[in-house]
Structures are given as structure tokens and as C-alpha cells.
C-alpha positions in Angstrom: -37.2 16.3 16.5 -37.6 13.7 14.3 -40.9 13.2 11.6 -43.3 10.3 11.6 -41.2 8.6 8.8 -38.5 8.6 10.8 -39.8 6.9 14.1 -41.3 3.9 11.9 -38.0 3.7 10.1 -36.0 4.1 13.8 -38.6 0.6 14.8 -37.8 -1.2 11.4 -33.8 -0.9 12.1 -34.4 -2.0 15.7 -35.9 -4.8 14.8 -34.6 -6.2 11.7 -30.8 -5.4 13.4 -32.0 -7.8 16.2 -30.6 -11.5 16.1 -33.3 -14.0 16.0 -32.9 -17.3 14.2 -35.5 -19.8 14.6 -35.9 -21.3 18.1 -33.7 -18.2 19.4 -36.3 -15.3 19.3 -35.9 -13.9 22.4 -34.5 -10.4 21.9 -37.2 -10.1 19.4 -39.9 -10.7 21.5 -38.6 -8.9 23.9 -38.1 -6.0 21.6 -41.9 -6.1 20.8 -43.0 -5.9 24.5 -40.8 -3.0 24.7 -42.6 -1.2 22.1 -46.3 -1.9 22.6 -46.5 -4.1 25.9 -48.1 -0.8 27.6 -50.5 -0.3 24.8 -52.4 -3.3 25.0 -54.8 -5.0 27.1 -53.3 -8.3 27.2 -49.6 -9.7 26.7 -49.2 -13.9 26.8 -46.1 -15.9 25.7 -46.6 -19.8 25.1 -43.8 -22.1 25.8 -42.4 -22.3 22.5 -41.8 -18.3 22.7 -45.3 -17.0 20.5 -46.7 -13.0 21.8 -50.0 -12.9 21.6 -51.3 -9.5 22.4 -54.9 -8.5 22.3 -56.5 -5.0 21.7 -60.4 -5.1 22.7 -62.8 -4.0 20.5 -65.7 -1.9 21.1 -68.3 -3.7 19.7 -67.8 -7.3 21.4 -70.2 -8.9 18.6 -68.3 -7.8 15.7 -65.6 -10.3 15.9 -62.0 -11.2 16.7 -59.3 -10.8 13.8 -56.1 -12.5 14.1 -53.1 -10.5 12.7 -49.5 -13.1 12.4 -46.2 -12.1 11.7 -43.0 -15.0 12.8 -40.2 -13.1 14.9 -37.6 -16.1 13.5 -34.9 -15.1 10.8 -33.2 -17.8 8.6 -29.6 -18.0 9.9 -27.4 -21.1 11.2 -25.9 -23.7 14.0 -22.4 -24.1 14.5 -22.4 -28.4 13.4 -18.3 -28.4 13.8 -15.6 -27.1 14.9 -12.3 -28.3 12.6 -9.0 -28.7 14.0 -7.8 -25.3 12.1 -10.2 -23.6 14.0 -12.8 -23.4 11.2 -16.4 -23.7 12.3 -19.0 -25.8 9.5 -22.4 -25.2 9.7 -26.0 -26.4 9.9 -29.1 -24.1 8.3 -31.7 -22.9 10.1 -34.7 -22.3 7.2 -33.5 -21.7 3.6 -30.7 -20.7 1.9 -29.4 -20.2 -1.8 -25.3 -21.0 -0.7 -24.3 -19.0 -3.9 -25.2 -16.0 -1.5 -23.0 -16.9 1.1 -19.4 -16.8 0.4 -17.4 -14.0 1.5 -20.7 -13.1 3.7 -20.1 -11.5 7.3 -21.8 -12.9 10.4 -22.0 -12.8 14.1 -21.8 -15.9 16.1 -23.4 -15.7 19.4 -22.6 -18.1 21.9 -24.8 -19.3 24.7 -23.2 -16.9 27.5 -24.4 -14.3 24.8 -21.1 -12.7 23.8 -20.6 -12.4 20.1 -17.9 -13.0 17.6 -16.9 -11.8 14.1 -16.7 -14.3 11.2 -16.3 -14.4 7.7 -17.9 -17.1 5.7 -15.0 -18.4 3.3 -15.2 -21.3 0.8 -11.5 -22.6 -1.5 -10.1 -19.6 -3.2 -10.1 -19.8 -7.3 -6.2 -20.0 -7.2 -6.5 -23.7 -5.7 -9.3 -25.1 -8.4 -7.9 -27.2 -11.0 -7.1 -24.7 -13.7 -9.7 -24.9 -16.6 -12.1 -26.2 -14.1 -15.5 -24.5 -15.0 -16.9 -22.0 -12.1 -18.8 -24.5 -9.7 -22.1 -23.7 -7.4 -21.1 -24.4 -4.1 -22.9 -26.5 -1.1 -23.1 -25.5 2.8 -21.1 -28.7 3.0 -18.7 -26.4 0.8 -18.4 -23.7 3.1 -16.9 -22.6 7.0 -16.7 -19.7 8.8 -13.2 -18.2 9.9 -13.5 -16.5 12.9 -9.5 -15.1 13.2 -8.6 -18.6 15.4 -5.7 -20.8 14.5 -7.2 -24.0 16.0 -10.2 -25.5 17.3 -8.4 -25.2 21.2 -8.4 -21.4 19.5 -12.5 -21.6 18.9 -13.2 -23.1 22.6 -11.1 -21.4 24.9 -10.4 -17.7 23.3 -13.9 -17.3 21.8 -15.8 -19.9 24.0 -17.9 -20.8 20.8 -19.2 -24.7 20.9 -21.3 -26.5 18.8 -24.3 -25.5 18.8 -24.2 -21.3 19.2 -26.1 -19.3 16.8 -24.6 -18.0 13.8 -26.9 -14.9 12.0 -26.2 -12.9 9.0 -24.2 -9.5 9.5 -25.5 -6.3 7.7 -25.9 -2.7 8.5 -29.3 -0.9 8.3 -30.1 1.7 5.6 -32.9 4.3 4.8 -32.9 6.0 1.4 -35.0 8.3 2.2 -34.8 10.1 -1.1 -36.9 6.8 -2.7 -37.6 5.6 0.5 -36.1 1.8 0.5 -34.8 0.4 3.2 -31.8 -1.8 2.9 -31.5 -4.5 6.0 -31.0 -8.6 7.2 -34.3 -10.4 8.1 -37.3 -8.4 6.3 -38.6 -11.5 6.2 -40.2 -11.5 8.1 -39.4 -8.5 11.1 -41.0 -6.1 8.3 -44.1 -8.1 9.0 -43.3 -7.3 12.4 -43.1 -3.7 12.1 -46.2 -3.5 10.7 -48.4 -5.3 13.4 -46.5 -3.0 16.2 -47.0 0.3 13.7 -50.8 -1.0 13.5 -50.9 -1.1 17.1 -49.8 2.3 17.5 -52.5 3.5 15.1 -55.2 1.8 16.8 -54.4 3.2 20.5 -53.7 6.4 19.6 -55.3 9.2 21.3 -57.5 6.6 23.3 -59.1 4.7 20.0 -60.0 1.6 19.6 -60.8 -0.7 16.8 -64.6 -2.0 16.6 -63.3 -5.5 16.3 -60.9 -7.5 19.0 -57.8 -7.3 17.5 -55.3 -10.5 18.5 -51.6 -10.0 17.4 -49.7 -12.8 17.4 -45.9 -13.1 16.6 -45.3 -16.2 16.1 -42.0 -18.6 16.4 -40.2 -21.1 13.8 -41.8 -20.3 10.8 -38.6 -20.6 8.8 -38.4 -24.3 9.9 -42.2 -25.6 8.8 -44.8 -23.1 10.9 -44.0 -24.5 14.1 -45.0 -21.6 16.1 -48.3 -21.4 14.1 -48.8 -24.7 14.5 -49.3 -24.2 18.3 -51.1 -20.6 18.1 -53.7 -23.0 16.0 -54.4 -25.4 19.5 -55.9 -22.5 21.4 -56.2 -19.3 19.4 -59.8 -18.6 17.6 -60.9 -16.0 15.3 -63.4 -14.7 12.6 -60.7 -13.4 10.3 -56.8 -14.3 10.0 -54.7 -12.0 8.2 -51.0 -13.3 7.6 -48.5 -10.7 7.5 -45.2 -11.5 5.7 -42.4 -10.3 3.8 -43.7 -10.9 0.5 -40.7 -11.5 -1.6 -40.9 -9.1 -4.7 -40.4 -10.6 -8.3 -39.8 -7.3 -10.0 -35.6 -7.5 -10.6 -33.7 -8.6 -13.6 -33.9 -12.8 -14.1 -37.7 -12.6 -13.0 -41.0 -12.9 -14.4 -42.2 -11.3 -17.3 -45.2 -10.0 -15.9 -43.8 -9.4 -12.0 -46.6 -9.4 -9.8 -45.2 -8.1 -6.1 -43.0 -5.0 -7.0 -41.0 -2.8 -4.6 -42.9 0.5 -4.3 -46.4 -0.4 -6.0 -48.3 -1.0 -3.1 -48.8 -3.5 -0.4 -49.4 -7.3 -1.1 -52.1 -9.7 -1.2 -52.1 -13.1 -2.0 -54.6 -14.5 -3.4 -52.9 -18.4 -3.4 -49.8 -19.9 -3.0 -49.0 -24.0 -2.6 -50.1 -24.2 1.1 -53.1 -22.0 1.2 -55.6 -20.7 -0.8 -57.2 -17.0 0.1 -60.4 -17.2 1.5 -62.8 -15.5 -0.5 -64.8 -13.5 1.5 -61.5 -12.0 3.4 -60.1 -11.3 -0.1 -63.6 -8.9 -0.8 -63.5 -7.6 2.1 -59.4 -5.9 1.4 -60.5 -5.0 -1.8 -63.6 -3.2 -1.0 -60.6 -1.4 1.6 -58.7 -0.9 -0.6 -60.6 0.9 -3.6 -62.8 2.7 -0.8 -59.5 4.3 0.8 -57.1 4.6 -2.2 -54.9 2.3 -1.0 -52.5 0.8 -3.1 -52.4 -3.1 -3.0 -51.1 -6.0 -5.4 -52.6 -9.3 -5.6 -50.7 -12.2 -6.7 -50.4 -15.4 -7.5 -47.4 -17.2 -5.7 -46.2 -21.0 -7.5 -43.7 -21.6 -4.4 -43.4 -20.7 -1.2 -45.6 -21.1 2.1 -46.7 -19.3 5.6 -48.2 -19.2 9.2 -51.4 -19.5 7.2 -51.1 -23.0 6.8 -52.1 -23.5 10.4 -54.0 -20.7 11.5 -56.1 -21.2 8.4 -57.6 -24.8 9.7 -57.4 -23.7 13.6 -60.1 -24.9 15.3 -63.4 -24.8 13.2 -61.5 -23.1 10.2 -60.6 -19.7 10.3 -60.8 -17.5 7.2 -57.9 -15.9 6.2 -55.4 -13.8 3.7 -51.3 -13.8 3.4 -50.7 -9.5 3.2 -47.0 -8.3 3.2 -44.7 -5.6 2.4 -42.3 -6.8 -1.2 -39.3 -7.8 -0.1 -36.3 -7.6 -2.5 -33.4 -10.4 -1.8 -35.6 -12.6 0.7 -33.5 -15.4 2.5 -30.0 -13.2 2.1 -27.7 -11.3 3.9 -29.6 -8.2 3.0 -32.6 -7.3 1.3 -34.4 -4.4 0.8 -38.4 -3.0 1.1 -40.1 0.5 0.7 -41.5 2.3 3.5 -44.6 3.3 0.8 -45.9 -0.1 0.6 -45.2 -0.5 4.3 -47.5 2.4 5.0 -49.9 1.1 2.7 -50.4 -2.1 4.4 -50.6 -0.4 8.0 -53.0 1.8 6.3 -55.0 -1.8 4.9 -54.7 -3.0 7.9 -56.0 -0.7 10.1 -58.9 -0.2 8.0 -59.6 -4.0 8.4 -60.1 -3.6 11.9 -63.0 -1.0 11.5 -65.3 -3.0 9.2 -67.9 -6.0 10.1 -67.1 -9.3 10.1 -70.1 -10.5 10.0 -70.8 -11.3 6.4 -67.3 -13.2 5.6 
């Protein structure tokens, strides 16, 4: 029988192995009605493809909190298909190309079978000799999928401009240190955590005091789409973004890092699109040193999330970006620790149990 640890980590790999690019979600989603759909007391889906689950509270004047976390990965479009049977591509959210070369992925095609390629780029031995080592583009770059032409690519394979291309990596637990190695922690680590905070909040018939609204929301990789429709009709007293925070702490970073693998869960208290609303802020710290729980706030200069919408929803709702650190965000494979995963359930879950009232 397996331990506690175990089951979460058996949910992580499920879903961070799942293929989900943005605008393409749907095995995620329906991943996450698989795993908690019985649990709560409501289940919607918009037409864009955002869940939004409610738990009911048992103090109806306490409040509604809004917990986000995006379902999308970063991956790619087939954009052409060469006569040699090589396929170019189109990005789908952010990339860093020096990643990509040699990279493995899976091209699905729209009657859902799925193919082996290898991203490839002109070997070294063809470069004009002397020629210093040169950063390549996407534009740079193909994937070979074992076909000899582009009749090869359309009637052997049946891929077409178009399918879905997503990173290819295996799913690993160290469970000496803890760290999990995987694709797409950003953000199905964020995931993980709203489903693990559901389990903890239904358990043995509980309930939180406040209404608790989960929404996993769509194309976040490609500007907050999904948020940006979750903000037309969904209302709350508190927002709490839940992301994969990507961690600082690695050679070529910071001097002071400020989101470290294994020290505890983040909390941000600003980044470019969204500043931390105060009161929210207070209220996780007062959590946090109450309850032991390990958290580390930060500072971000880049980046940006679902809080960008859900932030100025309706009247203005007040709200914090949490998240587990995330080593090697936007990659093939990156790697988090299950402490600061149980640490932010643990915040979390806390969150839900306090009042509301003087945010």
C-alpha cells in the first residue's frame, strides 16, 4: 500500500505527463474532473475550456476565495511541412530555443494518434569552420519525425499543419530529497495543489468556513486568456494565484536568490503585472508564522499571471500570486520539491479557515 507521499506524487506524474498546450487542454481538465469532480458541490466549464469548481463553506457570510491555477503548458503548432519531410514550427507561450535542440517530443495529430520526433537544427560539421558557436532561432530549427518526404509526413503519420507538438520527458521522484523531475510544472504543479487542497478540505466530511471557488483556467501561456474570461462572471473576497513559481536559486542567478527549491512555498509580493494586495499578503503571513509554515516572499522584475485579470474582476478583487519553485520553467523538464508543495497545500488550506472580513 502506498504512503501519503506517494499518492500526491502518483497525481503530480498524472498530470504533468498529460499533453496540454494552450487552447488544447482537454485531457487536463478532464484529468481534474476525474480526481475531484465527486468531491465538490459544483463542476462548470465555460466555452473556452476554464473548471470552475466550488466547495461551500459553512459560514455563508464569511466570504468566497478564488483559488487559479492555468491547465495550458508551453509547447508548439506544426507551421510547415518541408518537402524532406521535416516539420517547422510555431510557439505556443515562451521559449529559450537554446533549450531545444536535440529535445524529444510528441506530435499529436487531430485524430489523436501520436508520433515521435526529434527536434534537430545543422550539425557543427556543416558550419563554416572557425565560425564562432551561434544561438539558434525557432526559425533555425525542425523536427524529424523518421519520414523521407512531406507525402511521408501526410499519409504514413497523417500529421498536418496545424497538430500539436509538446515536449517529451519522463516523470521522476527523488524521494531521498524529495524533487520531482517532470515537463509542464508550470504550471500542472499549481494544479496539483488546488486538487491536493480539495482533498484536504473534504476529507472525512469537512468543510472550509469560507466558499472555496477553484478555477483552472485556460491560455495563460499566450496572455491570460482564460483568466480574462473567468474575470466577466466570477466574483470573490480574496484571489489567490497559484503558479509554478520559477526558482532563482541555480548557478548564473541572483546573488541573493529569493524562490529556492526546498525552502518553503512562495509568495509574491509584486511582479510587472500585479502588485500583492496588502491585506491578503497579512493575512498568509499571520498563516504562516501561526502554523510554522515555511513560505518565501519575493520580489519578481519579469514575468506575469492569471492575476492580472482576476485581480480587477468585477469591483476588484484582492489577491496574491503563491506557487511551488520551479527549477527550469519553460523547458523540456524542470524540477520542484514535494516540501514546498506540502507547504503551500498546508497555506492554503489554512486560508480557507480564517475571516475575510477585515481584508
Amino acid at each position: 500500500m502506498m504512503d501519503s507521499d506517494a499518492i500526491v506524487v502518483e497525481r503530480i506524474g498524472r498530470l504533468v505527463q498529460a499533453s496540454g498546450i494552450s487552447g488544447f487542454e482537454k485531457e487536463v481538465g478532464t484529468i481534474i474532473k476525474d480526481m475531484i469532480g465527486s468531491r465538490v458541490d459544483q463542476v462548470e466549464e465555460d466555452a473556452v475550456g476554464n473548471i470552475i469548481m466550488t466547495i461551500k463553506g459553512t459560514d455563508p457570510g464569511n466570504g468566497r476565495v478564488i483559488f487559479a491555477a492555468h491547465q495550458d503548458e508551453v509547447g508548439f503548432l506544426v507551421d510547415v511541412v518541408e518537402k524532406g519531410g521535416f516539420l517547422r514550427l510555431v510557439a505556443i507561450g515562451g521559449w529559450n530555443p537554446v533549450t531545444l535542440p536535440s529535445s524529444p517530443v510528441t506530435i499529436i495529430t487531430r485524430d489523436g494518434k501520436r508520433h515521435h520526433g526529434v527536434i534537430g537544427q545543422l550539425s557543427p560539421h556543416f558550419q563554416p569552420k572557425g565560425a564562432p558557436p551561434s544561438v539558434p532561432s525557432l526559425d533555425d530549427l525542425f523536427v524529424d519525425v523518421g519520414a523521407s518526404s512531406d507525402k511521408d509526413v501526410e499519409e504514413i503519420f497523417g500529421i498536418r499543419r496545424g497538430d500539436i507538438v509538446v515536449p517529451e520527458a519522463s516523470f521522476t521522484w527523488v524521494r531521498e530529497t524529495g524533487v520531482m523531475m517532470g515537463k509542464a510544472m508550470d504550471d500542472r504543479i499549481g494544479v496539483a495543489a488546488l486538487i491536493e487542497l480539495a482533498y484536504a478540505l473534504t476529507q472525512d466530511g469537512k468543510r472550509p468556513v469560507s466558499t472555496v471557488i477553484l478555477a483552472f483556467t485556460v491560455q495563460e501561456e499566450v496572455g491570460t486568456r482564460g483568466a480574462g474570461v473567468v474575470a466577466n462572471y466570477l466574483d470573490g473576497d480574496a484571489a489567490i494565484i497559484v503558479e509554478g513559481a520559477p526558482a532563482d536559486d541555480m548557478p548564473g542567478g541572483p546573488a541573493i536568490a529569493q524562490t529556492r527549491r526546498g525552502k518553503g512555498a512562495h509568495v509574491r509580493i509584486f511582479d510587472p503585472t500585479h502588485i500583492g494586495h496588502r491585506g491578503v499578503l497579512d493575512l498568509l503571513r499571520g498563516i504562516a508564522h501561526a502554523q510554522g509554515i515555511q513560505v518565501q516572499e519575493a520580489v519578481r522584475k519579469g514575468g506575469g499571471t492569471d492575476a492580472v485579470k482576476l485581480s480587477v474582476a468585477q469591483r476588484g478583487i484582492p489577491a496574491v500570486v503563491t506557487g511551488v519553485p520551479v527549477r527550469y520553467a519553460h523547458s523540456h523538464e524542470s524540477t520542484a520539491s514535494l516540501f514546498d508543495f506540502n507547504e503551500l497545500v498546508r497555506l492554503l488550506s489554512a486560508f480557507c479557515n480564517v475571516s475575510l472580513k477585515d481584508i
